[in-house]
C-alpha positions in Angstrom: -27.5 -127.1 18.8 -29.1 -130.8 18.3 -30.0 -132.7 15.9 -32.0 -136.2 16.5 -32.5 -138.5 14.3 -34.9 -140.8 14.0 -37.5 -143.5 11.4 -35.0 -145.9 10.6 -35.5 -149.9 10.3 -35.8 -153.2 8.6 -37.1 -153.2 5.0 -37.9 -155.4 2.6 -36.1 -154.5 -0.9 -38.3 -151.9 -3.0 -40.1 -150.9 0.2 -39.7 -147.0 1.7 -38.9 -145.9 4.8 -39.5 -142.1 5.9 -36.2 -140.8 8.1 -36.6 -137.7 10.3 -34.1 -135.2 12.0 -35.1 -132.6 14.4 -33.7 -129.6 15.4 -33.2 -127.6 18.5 -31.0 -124.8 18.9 -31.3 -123.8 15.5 -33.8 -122.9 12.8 -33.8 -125.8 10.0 -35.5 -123.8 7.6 -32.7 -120.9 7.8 -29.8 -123.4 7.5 -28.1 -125.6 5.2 -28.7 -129.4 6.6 -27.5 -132.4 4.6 -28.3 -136.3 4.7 -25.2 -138.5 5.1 -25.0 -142.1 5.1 -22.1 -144.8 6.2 -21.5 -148.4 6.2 -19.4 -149.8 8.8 -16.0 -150.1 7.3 -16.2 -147.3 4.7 -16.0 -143.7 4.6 -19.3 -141.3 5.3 -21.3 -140.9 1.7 -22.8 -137.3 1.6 -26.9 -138.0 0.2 -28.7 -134.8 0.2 -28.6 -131.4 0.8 -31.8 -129.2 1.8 -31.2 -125.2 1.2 -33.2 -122.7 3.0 -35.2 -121.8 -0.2 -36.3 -124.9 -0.7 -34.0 -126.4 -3.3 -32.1 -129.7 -3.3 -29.8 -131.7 -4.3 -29.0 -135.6 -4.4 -26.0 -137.6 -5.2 -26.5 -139.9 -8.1 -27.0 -143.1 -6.6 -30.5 -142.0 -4.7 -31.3 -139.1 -7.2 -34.9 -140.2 -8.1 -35.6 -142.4 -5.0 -34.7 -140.4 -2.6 -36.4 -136.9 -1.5 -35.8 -134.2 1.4 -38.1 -132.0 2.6 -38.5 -130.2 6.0 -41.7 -129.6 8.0 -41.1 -125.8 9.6 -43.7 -126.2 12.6 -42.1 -129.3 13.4 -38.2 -128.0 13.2 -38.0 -131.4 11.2 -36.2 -132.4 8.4 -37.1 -135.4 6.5 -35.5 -137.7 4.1 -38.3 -140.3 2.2 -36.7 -143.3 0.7 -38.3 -145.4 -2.3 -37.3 -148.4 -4.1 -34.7 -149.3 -1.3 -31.9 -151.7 -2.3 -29.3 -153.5 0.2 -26.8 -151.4 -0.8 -28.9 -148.4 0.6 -28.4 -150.5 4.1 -26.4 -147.7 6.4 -26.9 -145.5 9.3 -27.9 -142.4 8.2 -26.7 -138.8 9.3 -28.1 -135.6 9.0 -25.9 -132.4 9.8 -26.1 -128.6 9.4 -23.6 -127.5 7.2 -20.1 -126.7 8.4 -20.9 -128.2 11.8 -18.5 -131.3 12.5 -20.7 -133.0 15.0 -22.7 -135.7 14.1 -25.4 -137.0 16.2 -26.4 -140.9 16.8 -27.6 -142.0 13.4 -30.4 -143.9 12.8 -29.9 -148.0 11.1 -31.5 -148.4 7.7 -31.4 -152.2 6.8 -32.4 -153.5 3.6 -32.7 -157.1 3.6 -35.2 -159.8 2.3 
């Protein structure tokens, strides 16, 4: 079981970025997967969590900015980011849940 992730970059504040995560080994849509996020220094901040039905959920400081969706086909998983701000810069994580590996990340930066 792998995940890749993948879409990150430089933005300019209130621009959007689209982050992906692909599978193999395992079915995203039949799994729990979750967006994570950490800045160098500071503990890993859990983001989002996709659930197999199609529900979600979002921690408070992206809730309305921040959407996950999953493309079946594609094994994919994707996170779209609006409105970035700096303090969304971070590399961002997605797992299945209960695993404890992590893959490589991918670097958001926000910066002017």
């Amino acid at each position: 079981v792998q995940f890749v992730e993948s879409g990150g970059g430089l933005v300019q504040p209130g621009g959007s970025l689209r982050l992906s995560c692909t599978g193999s080994g395992v079915p995203i849509d039949a799994e729990i997967m979750t967006w994570h996020r950490q800045v160098p220094g500071k503990a890993r901040e859990w983001v989002a969590t996709l659930f197999p039905g199609g529900a979600t959920i979002y921690a408070d400081s992206v809730k309305g900015r921040f959407t996950v969706s999953r493309d079946e086909a594609k094994n994919t998983m994707y996170l779209a980011m609006d409105s970035l701000q700096p303090e969304d810069t971070a590399v961002y994580y997605c797992q299945q849940h209960g695993s404890t590996a992590w893959g490589q990340g991918t670097q958001v930066t926000v910066s002017s």
